[in-house]
C-alpha positions in Angstrom: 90.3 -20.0 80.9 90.6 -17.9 77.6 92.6 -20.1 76.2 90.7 -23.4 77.1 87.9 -21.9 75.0 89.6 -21.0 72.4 91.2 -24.6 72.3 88.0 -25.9 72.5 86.3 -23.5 70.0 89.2 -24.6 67.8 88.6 -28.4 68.0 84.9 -27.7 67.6 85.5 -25.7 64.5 88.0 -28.9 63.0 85.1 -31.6 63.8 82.7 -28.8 61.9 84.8 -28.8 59.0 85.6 -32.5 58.7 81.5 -33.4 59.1 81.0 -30.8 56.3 83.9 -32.8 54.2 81.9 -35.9 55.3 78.8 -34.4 54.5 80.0 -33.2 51.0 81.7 -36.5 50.3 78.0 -39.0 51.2 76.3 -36.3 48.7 78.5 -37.0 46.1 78.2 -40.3 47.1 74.4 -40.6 47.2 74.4 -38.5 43.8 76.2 -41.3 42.6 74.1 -43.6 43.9 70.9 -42.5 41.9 72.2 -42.0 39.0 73.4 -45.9 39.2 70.2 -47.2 40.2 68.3 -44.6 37.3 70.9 -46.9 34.9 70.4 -49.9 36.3 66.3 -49.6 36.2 66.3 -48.3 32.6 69.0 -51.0 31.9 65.7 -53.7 33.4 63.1 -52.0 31.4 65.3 -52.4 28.0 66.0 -56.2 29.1 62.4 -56.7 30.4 61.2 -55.2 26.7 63.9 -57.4 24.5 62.3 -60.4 26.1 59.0 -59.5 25.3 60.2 -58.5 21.7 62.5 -62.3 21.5 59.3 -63.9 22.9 57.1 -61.7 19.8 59.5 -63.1 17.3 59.8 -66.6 18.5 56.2 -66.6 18.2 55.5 -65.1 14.6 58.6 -67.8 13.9 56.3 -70.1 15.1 53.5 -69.4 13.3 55.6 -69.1 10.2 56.6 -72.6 10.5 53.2 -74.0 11.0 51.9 -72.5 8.1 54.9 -73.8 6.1 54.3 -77.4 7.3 50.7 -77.1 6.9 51.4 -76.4 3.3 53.8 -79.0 3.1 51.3 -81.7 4.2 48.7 -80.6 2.0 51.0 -80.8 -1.2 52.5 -84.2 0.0 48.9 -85.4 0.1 48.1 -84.6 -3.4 51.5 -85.9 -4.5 50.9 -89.4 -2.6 47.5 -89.5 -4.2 49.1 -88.7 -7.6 51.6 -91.2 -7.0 49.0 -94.0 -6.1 46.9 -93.2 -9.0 50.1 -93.5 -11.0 50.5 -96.9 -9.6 47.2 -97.9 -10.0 47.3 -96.6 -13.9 51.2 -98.7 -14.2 49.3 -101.8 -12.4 46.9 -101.7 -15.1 49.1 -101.6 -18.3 51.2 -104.0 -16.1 48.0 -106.5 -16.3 47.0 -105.6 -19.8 50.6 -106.7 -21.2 49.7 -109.9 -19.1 46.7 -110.6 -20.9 48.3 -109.9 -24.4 51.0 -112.2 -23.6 48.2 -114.9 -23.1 45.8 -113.7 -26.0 49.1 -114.6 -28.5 50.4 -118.0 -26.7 46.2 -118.7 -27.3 46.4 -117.5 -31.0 49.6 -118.8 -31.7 48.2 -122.3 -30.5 45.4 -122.2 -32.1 46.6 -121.3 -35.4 
């Protein structure tokens, strides 16, 4: 009956240890674990503030560009306007030259 006892006492003391072992090893395991998911969530939050930063750049980018074509289309305006006028001023020689051609076929005729 001793002996039974102390069998058993022995296999309960092996089960002991090997839950402690068990127990030691899911610690670790759950220590692990956390430190993964701390990683993982400041790992989001740098992501999560790069895309707010990208989206920040891509606007100011934006804006950039819109003032730069704004200025663009105001300084094409004033060149188209110059270049009419120029026209304008060329289509007027162009029809004074005209009339001097017929002023001296009229004097030369005349003369």
């Amino acid at each position: 009956m001793v002996q039974h006892v102390e069998q058993n006492l022995q296999l309960m003391t092996k089960r002991a240890v090997k839950a402690e072992n068990s127990a030691t090893k899911l610690k670790q395991e759950n220590a692990l674990l956390q430190v993964q998911l701390k990683n993982c969530k400041m790992e989001n939050e740098a992501l999560r503030l790069g895309q707010s930063a990208s989206l920040a750049a891509v606007k100011q980018n934006a804006d950039v560009a819109l003032q730069n074509l704004l200025t663009v289309i105001t300084k094409s305006r004033s060149s188209i306007k110059q270049l009419v006028s120029g026209a304008e001023s060329l289509q007027l020689v162009a029809d004074l030259l005209k009339s001097i051609d017929r002023i001296s076929e009229t004097s030369e005729d005349g003369q």
